[in-house]
Backbone as JSON Lines, residues from 0, in Angstrom:
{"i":0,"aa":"X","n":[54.56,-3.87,109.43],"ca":[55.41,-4.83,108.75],"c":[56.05,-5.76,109.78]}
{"i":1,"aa":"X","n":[56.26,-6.92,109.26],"ca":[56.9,-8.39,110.31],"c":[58.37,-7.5,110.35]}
{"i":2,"aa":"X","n":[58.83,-7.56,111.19],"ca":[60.38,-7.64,112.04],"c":[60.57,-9.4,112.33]}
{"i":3,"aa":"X","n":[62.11,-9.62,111.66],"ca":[62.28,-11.2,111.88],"c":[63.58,-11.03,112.54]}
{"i":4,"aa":"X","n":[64.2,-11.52,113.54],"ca":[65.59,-11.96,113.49],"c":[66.29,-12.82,113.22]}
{"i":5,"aa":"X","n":[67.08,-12.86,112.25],"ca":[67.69,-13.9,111.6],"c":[69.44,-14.03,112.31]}
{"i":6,"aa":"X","n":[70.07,-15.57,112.32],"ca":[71.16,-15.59,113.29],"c":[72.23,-16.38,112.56]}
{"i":7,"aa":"X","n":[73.56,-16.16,112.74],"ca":[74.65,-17.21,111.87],"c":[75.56,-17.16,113.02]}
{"i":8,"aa":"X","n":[75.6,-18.81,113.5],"ca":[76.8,-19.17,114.4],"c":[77.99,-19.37,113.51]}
{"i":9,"aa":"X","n":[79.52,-18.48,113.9],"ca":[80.48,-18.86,113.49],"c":[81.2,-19.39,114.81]}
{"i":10,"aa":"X","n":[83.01,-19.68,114.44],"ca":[83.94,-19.58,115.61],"c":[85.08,-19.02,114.76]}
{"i":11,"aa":"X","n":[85.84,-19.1,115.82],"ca":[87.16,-18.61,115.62],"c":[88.12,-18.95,116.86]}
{"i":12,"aa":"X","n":[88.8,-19.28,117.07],"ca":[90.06,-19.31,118.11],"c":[91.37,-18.42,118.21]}
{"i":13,"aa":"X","n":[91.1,-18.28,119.29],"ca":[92.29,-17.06,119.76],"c":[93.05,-16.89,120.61]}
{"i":14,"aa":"X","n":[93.97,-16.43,120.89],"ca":[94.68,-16.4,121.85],"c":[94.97,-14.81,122.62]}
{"i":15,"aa":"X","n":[95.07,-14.46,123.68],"ca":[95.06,-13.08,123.94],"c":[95.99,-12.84,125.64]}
{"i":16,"aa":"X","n":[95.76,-11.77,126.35],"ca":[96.34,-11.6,127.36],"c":[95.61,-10.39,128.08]}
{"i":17,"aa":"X","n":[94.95,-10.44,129.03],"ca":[94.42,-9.64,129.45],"c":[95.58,-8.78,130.64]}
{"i":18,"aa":"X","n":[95.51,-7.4,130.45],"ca":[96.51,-6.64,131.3],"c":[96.35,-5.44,131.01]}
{"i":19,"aa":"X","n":[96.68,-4.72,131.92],"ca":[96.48,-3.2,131.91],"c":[97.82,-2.62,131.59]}
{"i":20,"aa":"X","n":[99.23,-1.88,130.89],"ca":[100.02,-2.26,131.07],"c":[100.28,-0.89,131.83]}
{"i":21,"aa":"X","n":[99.42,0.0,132.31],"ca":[99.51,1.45,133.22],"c":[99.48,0.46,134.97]}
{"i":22,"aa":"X","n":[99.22,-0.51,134.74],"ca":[99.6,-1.05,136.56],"c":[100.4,-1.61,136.39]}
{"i":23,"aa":"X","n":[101.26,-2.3,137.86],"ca":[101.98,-3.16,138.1],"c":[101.64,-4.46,138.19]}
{"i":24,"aa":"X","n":[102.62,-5.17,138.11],"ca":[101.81,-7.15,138.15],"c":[101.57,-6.76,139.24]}
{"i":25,"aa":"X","n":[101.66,-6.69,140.31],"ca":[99.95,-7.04,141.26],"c":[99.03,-7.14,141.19]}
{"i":26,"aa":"X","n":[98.94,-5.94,140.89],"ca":[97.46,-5.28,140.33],"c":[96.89,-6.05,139.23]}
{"i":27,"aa":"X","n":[97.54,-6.4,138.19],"ca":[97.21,-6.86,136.94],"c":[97.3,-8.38,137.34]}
{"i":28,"aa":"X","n":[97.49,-8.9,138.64],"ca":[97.57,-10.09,138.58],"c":[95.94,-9.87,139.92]}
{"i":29,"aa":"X","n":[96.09,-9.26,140.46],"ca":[94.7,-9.12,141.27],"c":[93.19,-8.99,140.32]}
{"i":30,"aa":"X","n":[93.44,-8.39,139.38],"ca":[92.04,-8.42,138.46],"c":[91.86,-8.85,137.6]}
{"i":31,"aa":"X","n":[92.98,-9.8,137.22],"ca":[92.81,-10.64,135.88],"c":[93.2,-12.0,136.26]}
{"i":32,"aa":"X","n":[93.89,-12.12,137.4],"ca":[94.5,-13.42,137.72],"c":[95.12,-13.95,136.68]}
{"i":33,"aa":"X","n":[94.58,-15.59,136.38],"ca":[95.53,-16.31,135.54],"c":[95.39,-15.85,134.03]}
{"i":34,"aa":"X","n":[94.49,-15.06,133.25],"ca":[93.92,-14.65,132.58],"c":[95.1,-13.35,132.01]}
{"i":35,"aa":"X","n":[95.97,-13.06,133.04],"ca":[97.2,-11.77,132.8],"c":[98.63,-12.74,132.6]}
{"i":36,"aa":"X","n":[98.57,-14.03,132.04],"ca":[99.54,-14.92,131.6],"c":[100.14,-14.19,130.71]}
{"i":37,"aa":"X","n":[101.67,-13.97,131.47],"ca":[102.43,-13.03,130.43],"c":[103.07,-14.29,129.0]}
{"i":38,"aa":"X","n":[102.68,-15.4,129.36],"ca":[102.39,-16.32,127.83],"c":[101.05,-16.4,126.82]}
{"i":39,"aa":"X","n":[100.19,-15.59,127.5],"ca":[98.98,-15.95,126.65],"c":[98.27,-17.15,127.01]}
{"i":40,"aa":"X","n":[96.81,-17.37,126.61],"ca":[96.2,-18.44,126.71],"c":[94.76,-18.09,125.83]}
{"i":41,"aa":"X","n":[94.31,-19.45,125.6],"ca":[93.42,-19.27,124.24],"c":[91.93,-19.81,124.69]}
{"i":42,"aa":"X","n":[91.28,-19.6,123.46],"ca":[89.76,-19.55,123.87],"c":[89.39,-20.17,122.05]}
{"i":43,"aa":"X","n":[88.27,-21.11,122.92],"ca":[87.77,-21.42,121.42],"c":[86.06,-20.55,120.98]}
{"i":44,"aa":"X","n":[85.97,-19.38,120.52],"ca":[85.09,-18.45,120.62],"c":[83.89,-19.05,119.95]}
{"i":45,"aa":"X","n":[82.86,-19.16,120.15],"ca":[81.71,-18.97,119.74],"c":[80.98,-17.92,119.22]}
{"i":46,"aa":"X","n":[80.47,-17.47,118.14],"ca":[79.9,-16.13,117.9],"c":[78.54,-15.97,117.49]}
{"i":47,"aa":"X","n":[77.66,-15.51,117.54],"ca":[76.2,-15.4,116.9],"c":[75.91,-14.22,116.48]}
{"i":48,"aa":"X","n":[76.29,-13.77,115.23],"ca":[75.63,-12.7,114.46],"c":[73.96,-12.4,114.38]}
{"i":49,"aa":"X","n":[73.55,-12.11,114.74],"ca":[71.81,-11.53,114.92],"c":[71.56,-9.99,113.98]}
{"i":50,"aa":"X","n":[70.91,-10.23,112.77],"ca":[70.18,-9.34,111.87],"c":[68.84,-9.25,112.17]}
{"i":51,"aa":"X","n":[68.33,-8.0,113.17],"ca":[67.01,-7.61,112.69],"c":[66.5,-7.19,111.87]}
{"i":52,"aa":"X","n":[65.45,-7.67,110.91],"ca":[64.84,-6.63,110.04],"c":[63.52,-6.92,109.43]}
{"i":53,"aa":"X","n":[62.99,-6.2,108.85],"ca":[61.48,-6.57,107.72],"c":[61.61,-7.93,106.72]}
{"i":54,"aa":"X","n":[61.09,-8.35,106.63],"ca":[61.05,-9.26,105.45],"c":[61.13,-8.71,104.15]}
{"i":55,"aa":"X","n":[62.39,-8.92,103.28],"ca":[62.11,-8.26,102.44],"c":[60.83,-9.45,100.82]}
{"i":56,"aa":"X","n":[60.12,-8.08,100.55],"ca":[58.62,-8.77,99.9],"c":[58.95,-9.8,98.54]}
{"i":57,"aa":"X","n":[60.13,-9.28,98.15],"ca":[60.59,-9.81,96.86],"c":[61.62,-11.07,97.16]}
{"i":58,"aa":"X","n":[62.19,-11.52,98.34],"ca":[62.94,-12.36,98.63],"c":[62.48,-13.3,99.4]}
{"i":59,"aa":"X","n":[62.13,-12.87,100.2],"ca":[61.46,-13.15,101.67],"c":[62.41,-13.51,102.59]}
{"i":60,"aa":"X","n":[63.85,-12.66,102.33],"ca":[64.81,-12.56,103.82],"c":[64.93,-11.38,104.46]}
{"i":61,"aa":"X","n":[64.93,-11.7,105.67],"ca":[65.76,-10.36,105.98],"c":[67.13,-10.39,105.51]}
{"i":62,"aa":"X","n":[68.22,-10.63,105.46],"ca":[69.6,-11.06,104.82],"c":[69.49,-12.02,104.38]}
{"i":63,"aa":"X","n":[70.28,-12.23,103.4],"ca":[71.04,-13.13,102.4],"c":[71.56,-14.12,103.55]}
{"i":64,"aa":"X","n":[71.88,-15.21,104.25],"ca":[72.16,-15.97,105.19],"c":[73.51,-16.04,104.18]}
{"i":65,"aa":"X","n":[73.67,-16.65,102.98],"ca":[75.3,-16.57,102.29],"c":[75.82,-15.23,102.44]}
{"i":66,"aa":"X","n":[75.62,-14.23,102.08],"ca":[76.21,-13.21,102.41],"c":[76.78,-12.76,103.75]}
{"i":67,"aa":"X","n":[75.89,-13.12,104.6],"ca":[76.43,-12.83,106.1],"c":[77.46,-13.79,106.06]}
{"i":68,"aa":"X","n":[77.29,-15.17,106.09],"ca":[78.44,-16.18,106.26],"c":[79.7,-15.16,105.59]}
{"i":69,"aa":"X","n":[79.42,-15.37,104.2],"ca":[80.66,-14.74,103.81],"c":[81.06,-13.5,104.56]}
{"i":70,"aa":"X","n":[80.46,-12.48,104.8],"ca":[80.72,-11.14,105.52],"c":[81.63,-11.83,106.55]}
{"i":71,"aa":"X","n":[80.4,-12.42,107.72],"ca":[81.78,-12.57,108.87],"c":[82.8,-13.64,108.5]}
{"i":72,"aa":"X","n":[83.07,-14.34,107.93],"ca":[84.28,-15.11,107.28],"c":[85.49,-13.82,107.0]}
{"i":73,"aa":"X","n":[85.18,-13.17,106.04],"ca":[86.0,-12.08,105.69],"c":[86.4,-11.03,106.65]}
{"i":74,"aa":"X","n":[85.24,-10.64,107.57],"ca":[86.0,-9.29,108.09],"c":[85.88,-9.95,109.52]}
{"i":75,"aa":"X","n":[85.84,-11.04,109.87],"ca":[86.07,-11.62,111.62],"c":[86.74,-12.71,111.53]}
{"i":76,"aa":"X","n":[86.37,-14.01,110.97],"ca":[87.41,-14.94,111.02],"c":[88.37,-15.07,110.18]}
{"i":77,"aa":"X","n":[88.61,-14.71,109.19],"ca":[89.73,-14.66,108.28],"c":[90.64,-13.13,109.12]}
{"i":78,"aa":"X","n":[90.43,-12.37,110.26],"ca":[91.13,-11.83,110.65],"c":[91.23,-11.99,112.14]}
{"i":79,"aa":"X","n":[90.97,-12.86,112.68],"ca":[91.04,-13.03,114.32],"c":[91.52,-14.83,114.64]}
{"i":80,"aa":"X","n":[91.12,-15.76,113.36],"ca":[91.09,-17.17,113.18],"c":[92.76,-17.26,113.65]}
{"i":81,"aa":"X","n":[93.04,-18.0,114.64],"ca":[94.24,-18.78,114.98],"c":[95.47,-17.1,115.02]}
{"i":82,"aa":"X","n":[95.24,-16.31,116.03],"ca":[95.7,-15.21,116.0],"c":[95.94,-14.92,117.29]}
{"i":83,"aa":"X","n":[97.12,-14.26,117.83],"ca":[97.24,-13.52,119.34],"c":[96.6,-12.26,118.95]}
{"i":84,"aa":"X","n":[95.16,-11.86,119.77],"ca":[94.75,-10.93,119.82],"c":[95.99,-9.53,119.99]}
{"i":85,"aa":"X","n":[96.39,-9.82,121.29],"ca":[97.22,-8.71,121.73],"c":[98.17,-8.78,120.58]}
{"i":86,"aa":"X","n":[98.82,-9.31,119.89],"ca":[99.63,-8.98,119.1],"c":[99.68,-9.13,117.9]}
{"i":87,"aa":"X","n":[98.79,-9.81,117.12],"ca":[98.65,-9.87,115.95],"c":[97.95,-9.43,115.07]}
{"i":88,"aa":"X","n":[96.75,-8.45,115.66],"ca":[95.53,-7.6,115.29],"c":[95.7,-6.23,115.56]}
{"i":89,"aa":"X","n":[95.43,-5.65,114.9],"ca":[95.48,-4.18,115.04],"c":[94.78,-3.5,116.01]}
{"i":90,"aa":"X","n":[93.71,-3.89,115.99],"ca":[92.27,-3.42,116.82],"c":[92.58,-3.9,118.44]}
{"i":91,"aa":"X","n":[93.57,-4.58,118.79],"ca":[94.2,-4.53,119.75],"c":[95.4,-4.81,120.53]}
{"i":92,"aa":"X","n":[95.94,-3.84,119.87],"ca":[97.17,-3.48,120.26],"c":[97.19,-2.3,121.08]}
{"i":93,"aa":"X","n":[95.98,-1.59,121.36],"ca":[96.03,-0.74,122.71],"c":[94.87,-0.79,122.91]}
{"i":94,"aa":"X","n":[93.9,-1.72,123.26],"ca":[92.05,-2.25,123.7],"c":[92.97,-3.44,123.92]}
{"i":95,"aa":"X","n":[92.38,-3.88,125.3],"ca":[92.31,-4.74,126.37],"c":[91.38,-6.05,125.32]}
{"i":96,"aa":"X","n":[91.71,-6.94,124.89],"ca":[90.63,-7.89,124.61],"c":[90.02,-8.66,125.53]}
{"i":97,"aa":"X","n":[89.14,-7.72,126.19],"ca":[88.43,-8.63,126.64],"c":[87.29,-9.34,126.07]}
{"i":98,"aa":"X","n":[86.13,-10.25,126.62],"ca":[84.71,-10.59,125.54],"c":[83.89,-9.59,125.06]}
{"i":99,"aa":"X","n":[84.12,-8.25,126.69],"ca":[83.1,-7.3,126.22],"c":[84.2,-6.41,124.87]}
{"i":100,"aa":"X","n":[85.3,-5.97,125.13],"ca":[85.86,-5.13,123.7],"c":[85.85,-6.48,122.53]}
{"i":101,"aa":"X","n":[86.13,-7.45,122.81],"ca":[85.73,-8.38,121.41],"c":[84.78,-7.88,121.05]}
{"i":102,"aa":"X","n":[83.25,-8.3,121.55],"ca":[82.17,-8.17,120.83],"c":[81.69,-6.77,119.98]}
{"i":103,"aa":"X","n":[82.49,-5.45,121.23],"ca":[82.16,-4.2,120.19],"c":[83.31,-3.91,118.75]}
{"i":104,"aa":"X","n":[84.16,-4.98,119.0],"ca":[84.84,-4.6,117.81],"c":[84.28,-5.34,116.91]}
{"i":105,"aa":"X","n":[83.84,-6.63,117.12],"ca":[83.28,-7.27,115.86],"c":[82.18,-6.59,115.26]}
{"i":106,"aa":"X","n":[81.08,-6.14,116.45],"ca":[80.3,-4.92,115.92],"c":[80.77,-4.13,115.04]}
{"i":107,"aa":"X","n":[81.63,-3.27,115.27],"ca":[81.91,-2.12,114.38],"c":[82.71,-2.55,113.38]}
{"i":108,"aa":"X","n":[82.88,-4.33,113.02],"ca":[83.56,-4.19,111.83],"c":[82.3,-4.52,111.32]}
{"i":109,"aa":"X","n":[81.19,-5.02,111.25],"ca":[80.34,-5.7,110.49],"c":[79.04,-4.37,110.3]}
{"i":110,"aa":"X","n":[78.57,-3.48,111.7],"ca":[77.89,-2.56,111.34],"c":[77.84,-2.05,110.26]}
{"i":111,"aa":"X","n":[78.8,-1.22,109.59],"ca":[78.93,-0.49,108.31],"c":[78.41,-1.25,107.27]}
{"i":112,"aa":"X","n":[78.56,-2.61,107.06],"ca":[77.9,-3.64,105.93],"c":[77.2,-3.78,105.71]}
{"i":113,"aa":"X","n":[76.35,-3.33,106.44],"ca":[74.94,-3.67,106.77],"c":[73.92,-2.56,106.22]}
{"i":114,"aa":"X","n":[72.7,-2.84,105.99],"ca":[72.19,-1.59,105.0],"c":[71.31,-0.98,106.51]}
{"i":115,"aa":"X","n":[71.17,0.34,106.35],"ca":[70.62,1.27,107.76],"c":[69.92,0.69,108.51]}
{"i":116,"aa":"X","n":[68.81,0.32,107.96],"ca":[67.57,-0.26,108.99],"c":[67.46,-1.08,109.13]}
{"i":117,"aa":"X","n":[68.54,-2.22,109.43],"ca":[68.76,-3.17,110.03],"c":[69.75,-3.22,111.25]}
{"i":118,"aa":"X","n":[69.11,-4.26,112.11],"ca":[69.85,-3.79,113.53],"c":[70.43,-5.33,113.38]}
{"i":119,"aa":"X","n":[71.76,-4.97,114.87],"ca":[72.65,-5.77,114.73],"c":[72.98,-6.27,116.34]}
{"i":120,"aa":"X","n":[72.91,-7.26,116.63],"ca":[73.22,-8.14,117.81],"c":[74.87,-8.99,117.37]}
{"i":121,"aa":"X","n":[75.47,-8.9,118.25],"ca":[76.43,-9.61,119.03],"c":[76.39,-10.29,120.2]}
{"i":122,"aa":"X","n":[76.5,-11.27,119.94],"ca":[76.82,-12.76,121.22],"c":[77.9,-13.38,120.54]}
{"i":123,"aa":"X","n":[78.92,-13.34,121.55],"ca":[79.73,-13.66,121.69],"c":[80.31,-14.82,122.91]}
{"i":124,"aa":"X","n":[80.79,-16.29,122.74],"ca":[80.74,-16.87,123.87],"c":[82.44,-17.45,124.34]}
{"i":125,"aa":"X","n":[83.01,-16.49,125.46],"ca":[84.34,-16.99,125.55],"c":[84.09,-18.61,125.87]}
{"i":126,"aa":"X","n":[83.45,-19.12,126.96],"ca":[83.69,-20.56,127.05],"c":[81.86,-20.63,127.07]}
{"i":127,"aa":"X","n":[82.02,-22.03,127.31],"ca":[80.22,-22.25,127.23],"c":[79.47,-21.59,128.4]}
{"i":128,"aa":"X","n":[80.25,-21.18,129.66],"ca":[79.15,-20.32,130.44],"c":[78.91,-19.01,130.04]}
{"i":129,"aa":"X","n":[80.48,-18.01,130.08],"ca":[80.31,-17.32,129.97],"c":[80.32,-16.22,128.29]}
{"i":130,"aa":"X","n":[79.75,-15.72,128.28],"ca":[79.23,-14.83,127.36],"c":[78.61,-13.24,127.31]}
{"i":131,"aa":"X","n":[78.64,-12.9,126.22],"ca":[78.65,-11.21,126.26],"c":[77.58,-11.01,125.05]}
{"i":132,"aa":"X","n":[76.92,-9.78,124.93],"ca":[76.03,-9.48,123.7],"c":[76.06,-7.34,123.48]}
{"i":133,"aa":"X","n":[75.94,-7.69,122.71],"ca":[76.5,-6.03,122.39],"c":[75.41,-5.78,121.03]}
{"i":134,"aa":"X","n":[74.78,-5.11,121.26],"ca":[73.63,-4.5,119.89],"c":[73.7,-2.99,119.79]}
{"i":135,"aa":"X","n":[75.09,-2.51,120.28],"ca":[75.41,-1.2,119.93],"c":[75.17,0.13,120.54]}
């Protein structure tokens, strides 16, 4: 059977603070530098949801492309959209947001939605160079 991957670019913008709060600012200013702004600073995120799967014979998708939109609308940008990570989200208020814990949390909110035998990619892009991908 065909395996297709099918993909939906969203965004979202955020704001966050990277810090350890078990070190001292040195430390937290040595491995995060400007990035451990005890004001925060924001990112305009890029995201690419990636569904592997069969074609299904009676549709001919692998997903519903509306359904995913809606999915990550609901359980990623309607909860991360114009938000201080560190403080306004649950999912991290003790996880470090960084791109790599972004991407596995968006994973594990969207995994479960998904019917078994379909696999799931995360790309995630803090600025246009850098970027992260997580398929679990």
């Amino acid at each position: 059977m065909n395996k297709v991957t099918v993909s939906r670019k969203a965004h979202f913008n955020a704001a966050h603070r990277l810090h350890n709060p078990k070190w001292n600012a040195e430390k937290n200013d040595t491995v995060f530098g400007k990035c451990n702004n005890a004001e925060f600073h924001g990112h305009n995120y890029d995201l690419i949801v990636s569904v592997t799967g069969e074609i299904d014979k009676r549709t001919g998708y692998v997903i519903d492309m509306k359904w995913l939109k809606d999915l990550i609308a609901a359980k990623i940008e309607d909860r991360f959209d114009h938000k201080n990570l560190n403080t306004q989200t649950e999912e991290f208020k003790d996880l470090n947001p960084t791109a790599e814990n972004i991407a596995v949390v968006i994973y594990n909110l969207l995994k479960p939605e998904l019917k078994e035998d379909l696999e799931l990619k995360i790309t995630l892009y803090e600025t246009a160079r850098n970027f992260v991908e997580y398929a679990g």
